[in-house]
RODREN-940298 format. One record per residue (C-alpha): x, y, z. Coordinates in nm, 3 decimals. Layout:
residues N
x;y;z
X;Y;Z
...
//
This chain:
residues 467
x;y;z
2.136;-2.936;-5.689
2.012;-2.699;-5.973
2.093;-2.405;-6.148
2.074;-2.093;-5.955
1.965;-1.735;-6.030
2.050;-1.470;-5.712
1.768;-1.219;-5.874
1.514;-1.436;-5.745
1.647;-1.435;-5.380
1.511;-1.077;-5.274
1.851;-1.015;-5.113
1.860;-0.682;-4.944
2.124;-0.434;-4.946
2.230;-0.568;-4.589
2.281;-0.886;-4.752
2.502;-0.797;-5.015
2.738;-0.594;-4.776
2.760;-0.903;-4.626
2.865;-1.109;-4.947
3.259;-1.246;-4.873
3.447;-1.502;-5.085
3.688;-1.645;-4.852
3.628;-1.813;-4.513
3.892;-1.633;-4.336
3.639;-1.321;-4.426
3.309;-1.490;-4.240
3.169;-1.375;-3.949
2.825;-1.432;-3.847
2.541;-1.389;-4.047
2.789;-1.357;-4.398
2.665;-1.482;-4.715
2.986;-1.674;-4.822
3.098;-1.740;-5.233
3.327;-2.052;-5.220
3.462;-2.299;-5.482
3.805;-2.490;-5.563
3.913;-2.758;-5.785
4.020;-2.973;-5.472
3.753;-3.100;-5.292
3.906;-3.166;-4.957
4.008;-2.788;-4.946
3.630;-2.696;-5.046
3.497;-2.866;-4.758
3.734;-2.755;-4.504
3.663;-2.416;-4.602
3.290;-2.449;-4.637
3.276;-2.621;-4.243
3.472;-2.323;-4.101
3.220;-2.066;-4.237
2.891;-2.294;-4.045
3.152;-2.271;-3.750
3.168;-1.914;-3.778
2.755;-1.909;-3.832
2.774;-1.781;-4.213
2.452;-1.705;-4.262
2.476;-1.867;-4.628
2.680;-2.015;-4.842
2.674;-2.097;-5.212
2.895;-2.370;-5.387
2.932;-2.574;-5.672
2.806;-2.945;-5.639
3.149;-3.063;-5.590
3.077;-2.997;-5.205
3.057;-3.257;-4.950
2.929;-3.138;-4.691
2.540;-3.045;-4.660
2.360;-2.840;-4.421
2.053;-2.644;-4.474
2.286;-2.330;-4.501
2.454;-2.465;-4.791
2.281;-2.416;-5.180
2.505;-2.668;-5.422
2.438;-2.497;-5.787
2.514;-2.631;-6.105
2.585;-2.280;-6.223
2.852;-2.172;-5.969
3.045;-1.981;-6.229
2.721;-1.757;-6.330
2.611;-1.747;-5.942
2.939;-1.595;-5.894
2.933;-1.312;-6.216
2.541;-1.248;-6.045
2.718;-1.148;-5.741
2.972;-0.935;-5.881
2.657;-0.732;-6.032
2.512;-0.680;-5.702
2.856;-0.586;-5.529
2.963;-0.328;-5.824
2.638;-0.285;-6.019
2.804;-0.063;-6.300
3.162;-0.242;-6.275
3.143;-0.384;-6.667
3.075;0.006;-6.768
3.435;0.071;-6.652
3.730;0.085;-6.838
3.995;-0.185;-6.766
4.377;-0.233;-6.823
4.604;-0.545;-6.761
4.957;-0.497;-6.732
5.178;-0.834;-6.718
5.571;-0.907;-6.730
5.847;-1.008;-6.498
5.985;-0.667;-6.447
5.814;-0.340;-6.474
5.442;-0.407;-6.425
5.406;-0.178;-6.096
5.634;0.134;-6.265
5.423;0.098;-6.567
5.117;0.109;-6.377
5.190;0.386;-6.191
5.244;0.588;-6.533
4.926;0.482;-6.664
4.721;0.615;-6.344
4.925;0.961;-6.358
4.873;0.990;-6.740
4.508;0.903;-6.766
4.443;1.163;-6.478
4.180;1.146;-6.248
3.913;0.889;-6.231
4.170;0.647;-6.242
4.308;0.415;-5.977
4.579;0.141;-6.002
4.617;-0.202;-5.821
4.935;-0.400;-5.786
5.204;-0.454;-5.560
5.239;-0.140;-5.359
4.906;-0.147;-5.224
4.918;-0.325;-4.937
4.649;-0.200;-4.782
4.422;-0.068;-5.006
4.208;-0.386;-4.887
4.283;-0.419;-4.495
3.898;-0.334;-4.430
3.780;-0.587;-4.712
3.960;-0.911;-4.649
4.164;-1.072;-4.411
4.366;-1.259;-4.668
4.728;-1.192;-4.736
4.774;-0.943;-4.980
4.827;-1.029;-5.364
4.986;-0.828;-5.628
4.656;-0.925;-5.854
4.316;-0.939;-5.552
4.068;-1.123;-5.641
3.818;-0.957;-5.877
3.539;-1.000;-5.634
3.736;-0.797;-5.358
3.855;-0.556;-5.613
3.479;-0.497;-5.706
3.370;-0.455;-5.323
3.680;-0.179;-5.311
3.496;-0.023;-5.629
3.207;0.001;-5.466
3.236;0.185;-5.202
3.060;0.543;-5.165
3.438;0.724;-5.213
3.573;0.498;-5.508
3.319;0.508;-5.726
3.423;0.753;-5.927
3.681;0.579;-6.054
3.658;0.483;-6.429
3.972;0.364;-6.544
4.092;0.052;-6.324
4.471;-0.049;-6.387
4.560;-0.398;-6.253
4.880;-0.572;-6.223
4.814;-0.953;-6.371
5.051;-1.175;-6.201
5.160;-1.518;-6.327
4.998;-1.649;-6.066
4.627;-1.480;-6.105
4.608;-1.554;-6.481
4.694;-1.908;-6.423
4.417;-1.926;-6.105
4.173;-1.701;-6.328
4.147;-1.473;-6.064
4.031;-1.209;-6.358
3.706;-1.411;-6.498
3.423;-1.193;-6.539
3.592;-0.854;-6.671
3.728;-0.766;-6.988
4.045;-0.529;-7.036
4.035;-0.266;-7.327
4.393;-0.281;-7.345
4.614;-0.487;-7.218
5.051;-0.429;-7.141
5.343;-0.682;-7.153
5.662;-0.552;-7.029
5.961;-0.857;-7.062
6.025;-1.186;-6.931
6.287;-1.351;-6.686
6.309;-1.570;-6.471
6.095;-1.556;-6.195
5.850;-1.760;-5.968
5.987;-2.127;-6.088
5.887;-2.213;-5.727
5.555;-2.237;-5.858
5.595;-2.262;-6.243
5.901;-2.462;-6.266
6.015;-2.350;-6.597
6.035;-2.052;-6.844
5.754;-2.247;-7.045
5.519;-2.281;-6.785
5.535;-1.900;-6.709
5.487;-1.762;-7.032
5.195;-1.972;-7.109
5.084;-1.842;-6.766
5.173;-1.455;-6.877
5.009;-1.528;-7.258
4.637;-1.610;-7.126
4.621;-1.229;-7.075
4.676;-1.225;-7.446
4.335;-1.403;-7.515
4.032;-1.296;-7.621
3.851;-1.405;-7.347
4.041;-1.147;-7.105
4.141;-0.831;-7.381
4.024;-0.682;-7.629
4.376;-0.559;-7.742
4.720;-0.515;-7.633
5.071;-0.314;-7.658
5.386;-0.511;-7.656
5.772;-0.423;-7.710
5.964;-0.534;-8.031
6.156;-0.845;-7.838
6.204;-1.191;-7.835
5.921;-1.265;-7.567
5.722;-0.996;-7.690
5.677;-1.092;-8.057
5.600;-1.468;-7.938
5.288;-1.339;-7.777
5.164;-1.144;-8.089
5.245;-1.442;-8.307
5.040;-1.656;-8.056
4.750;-1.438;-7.958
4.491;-1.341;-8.211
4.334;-1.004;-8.045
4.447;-0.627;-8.265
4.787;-0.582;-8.084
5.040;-0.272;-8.126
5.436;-0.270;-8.114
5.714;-0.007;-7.952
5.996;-0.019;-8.131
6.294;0.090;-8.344
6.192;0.044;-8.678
5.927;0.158;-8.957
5.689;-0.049;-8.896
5.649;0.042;-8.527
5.290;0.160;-8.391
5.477;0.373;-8.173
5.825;0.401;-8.294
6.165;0.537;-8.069
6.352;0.775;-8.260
6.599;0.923;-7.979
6.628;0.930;-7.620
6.809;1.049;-7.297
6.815;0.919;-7.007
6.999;1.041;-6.722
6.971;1.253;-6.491
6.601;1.269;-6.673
6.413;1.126;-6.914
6.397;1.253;-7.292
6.197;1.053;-7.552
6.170;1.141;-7.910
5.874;0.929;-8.088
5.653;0.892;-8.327
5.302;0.813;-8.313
5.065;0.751;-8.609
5.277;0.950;-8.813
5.290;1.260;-8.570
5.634;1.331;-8.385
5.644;1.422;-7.970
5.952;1.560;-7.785
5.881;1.423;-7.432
6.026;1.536;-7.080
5.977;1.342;-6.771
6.159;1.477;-6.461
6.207;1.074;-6.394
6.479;0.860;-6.463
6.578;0.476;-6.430
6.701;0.160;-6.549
6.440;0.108;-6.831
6.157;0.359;-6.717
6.154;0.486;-7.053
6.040;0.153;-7.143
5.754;0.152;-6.885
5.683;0.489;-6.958
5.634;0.423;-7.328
5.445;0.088;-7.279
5.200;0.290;-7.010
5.158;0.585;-7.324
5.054;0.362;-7.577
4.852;0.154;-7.377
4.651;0.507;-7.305
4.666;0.584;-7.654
4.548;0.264;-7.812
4.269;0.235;-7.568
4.137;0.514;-7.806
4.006;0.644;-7.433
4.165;1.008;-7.558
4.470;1.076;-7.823
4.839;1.204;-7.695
4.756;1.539;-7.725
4.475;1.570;-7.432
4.805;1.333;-7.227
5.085;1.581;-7.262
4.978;1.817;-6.966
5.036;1.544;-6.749
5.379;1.420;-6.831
5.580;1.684;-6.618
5.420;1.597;-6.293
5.517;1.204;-6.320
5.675;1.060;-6.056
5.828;0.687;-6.012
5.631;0.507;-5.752
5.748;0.426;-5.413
6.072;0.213;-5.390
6.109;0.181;-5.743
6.442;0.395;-5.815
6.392;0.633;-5.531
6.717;0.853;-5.540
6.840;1.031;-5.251
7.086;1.267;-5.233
7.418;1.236;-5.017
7.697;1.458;-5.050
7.814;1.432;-5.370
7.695;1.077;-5.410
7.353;0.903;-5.486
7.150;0.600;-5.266
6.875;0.434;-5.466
6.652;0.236;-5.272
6.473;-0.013;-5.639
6.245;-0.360;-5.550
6.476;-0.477;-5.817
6.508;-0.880;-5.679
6.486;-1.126;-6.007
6.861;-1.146;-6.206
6.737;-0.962;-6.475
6.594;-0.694;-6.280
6.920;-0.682;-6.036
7.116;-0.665;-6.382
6.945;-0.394;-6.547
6.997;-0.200;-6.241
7.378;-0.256;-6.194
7.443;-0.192;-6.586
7.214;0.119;-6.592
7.413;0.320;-6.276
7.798;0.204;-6.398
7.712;0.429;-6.685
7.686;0.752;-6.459
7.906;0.662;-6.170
8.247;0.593;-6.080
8.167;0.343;-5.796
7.880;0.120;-5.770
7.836;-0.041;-5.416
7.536;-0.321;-5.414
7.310;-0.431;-5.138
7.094;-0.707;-5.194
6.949;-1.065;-5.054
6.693;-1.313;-5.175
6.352;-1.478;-5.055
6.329;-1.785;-4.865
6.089;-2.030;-4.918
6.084;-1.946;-5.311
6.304;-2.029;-5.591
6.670;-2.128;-5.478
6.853;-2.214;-5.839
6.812;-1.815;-5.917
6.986;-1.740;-5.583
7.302;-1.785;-5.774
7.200;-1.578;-6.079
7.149;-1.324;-5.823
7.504;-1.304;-5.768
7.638;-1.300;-6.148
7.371;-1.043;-6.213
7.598;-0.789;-5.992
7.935;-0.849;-6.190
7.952;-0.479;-6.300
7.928;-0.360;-5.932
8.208;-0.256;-5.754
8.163;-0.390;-5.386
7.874;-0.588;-5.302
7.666;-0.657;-4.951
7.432;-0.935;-4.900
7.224;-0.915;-4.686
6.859;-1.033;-4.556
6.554;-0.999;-4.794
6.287;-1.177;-4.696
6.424;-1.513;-4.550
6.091;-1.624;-4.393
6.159;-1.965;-4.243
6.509;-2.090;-4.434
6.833;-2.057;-4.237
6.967;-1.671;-4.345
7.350;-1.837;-4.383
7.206;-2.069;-4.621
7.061;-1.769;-4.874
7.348;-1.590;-4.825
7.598;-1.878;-4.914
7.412;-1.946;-5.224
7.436;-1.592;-5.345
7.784;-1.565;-5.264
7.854;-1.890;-5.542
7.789;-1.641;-5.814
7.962;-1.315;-5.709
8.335;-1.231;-5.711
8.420;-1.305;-5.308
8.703;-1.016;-5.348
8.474;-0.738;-5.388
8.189;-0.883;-5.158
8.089;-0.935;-4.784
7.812;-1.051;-4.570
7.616;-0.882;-4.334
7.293;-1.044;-4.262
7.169;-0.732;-4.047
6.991;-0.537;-4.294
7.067;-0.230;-4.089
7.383;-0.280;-4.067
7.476;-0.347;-4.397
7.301;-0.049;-4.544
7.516;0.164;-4.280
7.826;-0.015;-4.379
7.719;0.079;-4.787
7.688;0.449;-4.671
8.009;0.469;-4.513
8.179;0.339;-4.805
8.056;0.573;-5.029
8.265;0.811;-5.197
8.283;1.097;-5.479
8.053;1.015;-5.764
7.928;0.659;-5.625
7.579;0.522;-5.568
7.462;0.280;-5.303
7.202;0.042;-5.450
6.972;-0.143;-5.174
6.776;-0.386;-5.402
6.508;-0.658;-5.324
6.261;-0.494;-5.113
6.175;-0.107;-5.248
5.811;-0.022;-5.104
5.776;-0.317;-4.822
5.705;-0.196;-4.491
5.831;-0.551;-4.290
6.106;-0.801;-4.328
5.985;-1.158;-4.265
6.181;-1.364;-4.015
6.135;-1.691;-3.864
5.758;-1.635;-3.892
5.739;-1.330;-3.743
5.709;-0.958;-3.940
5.949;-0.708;-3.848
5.860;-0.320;-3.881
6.132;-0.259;-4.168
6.166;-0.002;-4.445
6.472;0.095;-4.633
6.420;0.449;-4.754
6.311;0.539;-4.399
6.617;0.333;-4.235
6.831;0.560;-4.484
6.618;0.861;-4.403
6.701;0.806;-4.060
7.054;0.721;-4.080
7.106;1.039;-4.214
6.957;1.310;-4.010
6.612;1.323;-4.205
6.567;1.390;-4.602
6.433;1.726;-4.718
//
């Protein structure tokens, strides 16, 4: 057991193609990077990868197991940040930026990549399989940094300079970002979300502030609110503020925003008169939060931006509008209260008749089931349906939703299809359909099995095809 330094290995470049961090990834003759804090896990992992004839492995000296295969280092942490220089050699000359929140983070990001132009890629939730031919584990909202880098170093990526990651509760508190540094970082709101794992709102935000810290960014852009002026009174990196008021770094003076967006700011004492052909329930927000974080990254000022505003467009899933008759169906991932909500409000300002379709994840947190159900109090007929409901009984979901909206205006209809038919048929002049919860997925889990399910292509379907 001693400390370890991979330059003196004389690894070849066959070798390093070969480096893999998980033992779901090994196959013979891979040179596998493993730790955890629990031991029994460590050595479970470390005896499949001699079962699948790894043709190395390096881990800390918390290992049990030994085997001529298997260098214990004292150093694992700096073994680790070696190997990231031999995956990505020039990955720490790129340009990083960290976007965290309950709500918003994949919208935002999405801005960000279209602003900044090429050279710039963006990694969150709706890329599912952006890393099908690098790992075999499940996908994750934030990868792993040392699959992100082997992504970034292939032949056709690496041109990419500007690398936009969604930071998920869950990766800050696992560190899953340890060994880069973000220029600038985003935080969009906070609600309730992921107590399955956190267990309370205190929990979380500590969880979201760690992006905050000096040890991940070098600055950040936050929004004039409650949650948001917590974290600049708690972190001590440079930080800038959207708002309403004077002392604003980027400050709102007007805005429209339906059937598109129209923002008036002002920006370091300079007005803009900005035109997105977008719209949704805070996308303006997102937008602005993705504008500054461009502009405060001192990467290039407004000015060399503003070309690229008219060509944004919202990602997939995320307020998708289509078109029927004289109506609207929106197909949004919306699926936390707040999120569900802000969606409701936002259309009962535009529409005569809001009809709601929406379910919630099994296996995850059940006490916001009912929240679920107050959040659509504005709507005028809601459908619950299936989400997700993985291995809990469907009834079950459904009945705890159903304790927190008005039973006059709602009904069940665990088929997915059919309720989304069923919302269609009921529309009339001026109403929207809104089918929340699952926006870009491709599947619906149930009963352990994934079903081949998308909602704007159902919809598409339904209806004859969309031009």
């Amino acid at each position: 057991m001693k400390k370890l330094n991979l330059r003196d290995l004389n690894l070849s470049q066959n070798d390093i193609n070969k480096f893999v961090n998980s033992s779901t990834d090994v196959e013979r003759d891979s040179i596998l990077f493993i730790d955890n804090v629990n031991v029994e896990k460590l050595d479970r992992y470390v005896n499949d990868a001699l079962t699948k004839n790894a043709k190395k492995i390096f881990t800390s000296e918390k290992c049990n197991i030994s085997n001529e295969k298997i260098l214990k280092v004292s150093n694992y942490e700096e073994v680790l940040n070696q190997a990231y220089s031999f995956i990505c050699p020039d990955y720490d000359k790129k340009t990083y930026f960290g976007i965290t929140g309950t709500n918003g983070k994949t919208t935002t990001g999405h801005y960000l990549e279209q602003i900044l132009g090429n050279n710039t890629i963006f990694i969150g939730t709706n890329n599912e399989n952006l890393f099908s031919d690098i790992t075999n584990e499940k996908h994750l909202t934030s990868p792993k940094l040392f699959n992100i880098l082997k992504f970034l170093s292939k032949p056709k990526n690496r041109t990419y300079e500007n690398v936009i990651l969604e930071a998920s509760s869950h990766a800050l508190d696992q560190e899953r970002f340890k060994g880069i540094k973000f220029n600038t970082s985003g935080f969009t709101n906070l609600s309730r979300d992921h107590f399955d794992y956190h267990k309370n709102i205190n929990n979380y935000f500590e969880a979201k502030l760690k992006l905050f810290s000096k040890n991940l960014s070098d600055k950040f852009v936050y929004f004039d609110s409650e949650w948001g002026n917590k974290i600049e009174e708690k972190s001590v990196i440079p930080s800038f503020k959207i708002g309403n008021n004077n002392d604003s770094n980027l400050r709102i003076l007007g805005e429209k925003l339906f059937p598109n967006i129209n923002l008036k700011i002002q920006i370091n004492e300079v007005k803009h008169d900005i035109n997105l052909n977008v719209t949704g329930p805070k996308f303006n927000l997102n937008f602005l939060l993705a504008l500054s974080m461009a502009h405060f990254s001192e990467k290039l000022n407004i000015q060399n931006y503003e070309e690229n505003f008219q060509n944004i467009q919202n990602p997939k899933g995320r307020f998708e509008m289509i078109n029927y008759k004289s109506n609207k169906i929106v197909v949004d991932y919306a699926h936390t209260p707040d999120a569900i909500k802000t969606t409701v409000d936002f259309v009962t300002q535009y529409f005569s008749n809001v009809i709601v379709i929406f379910g919630a994840g099994g296996d995850r947190d059940t006490e916001k089931r009912l929240l679920m159900g107050n959040a659509t109090k504005n709507a005028d007929k809601i459908i619950i349906t299936n989400d997700n409901p993985r291995h809990e009984d469907p009834e079950k979901i459904a009945n705890d939703i159903l304790g927190g909206c008005d039973k006059e205006k709602t009904v069940v209809m665990l088929d997915r299809k059919e309720a989304i038919s069923y919302g269609i048929n009921q529309l009339k002049d001026n109403s929207v359909l809104l089918v929340l919860g699952k926006g870009h997925e491709m599947h619906q889990e149930i009963n352990n099995k994934k079903i081949n399910f998308n909602d704007f292509d159902y919809i598409s379907d339904f209806l004859g095809g969309i031009s």
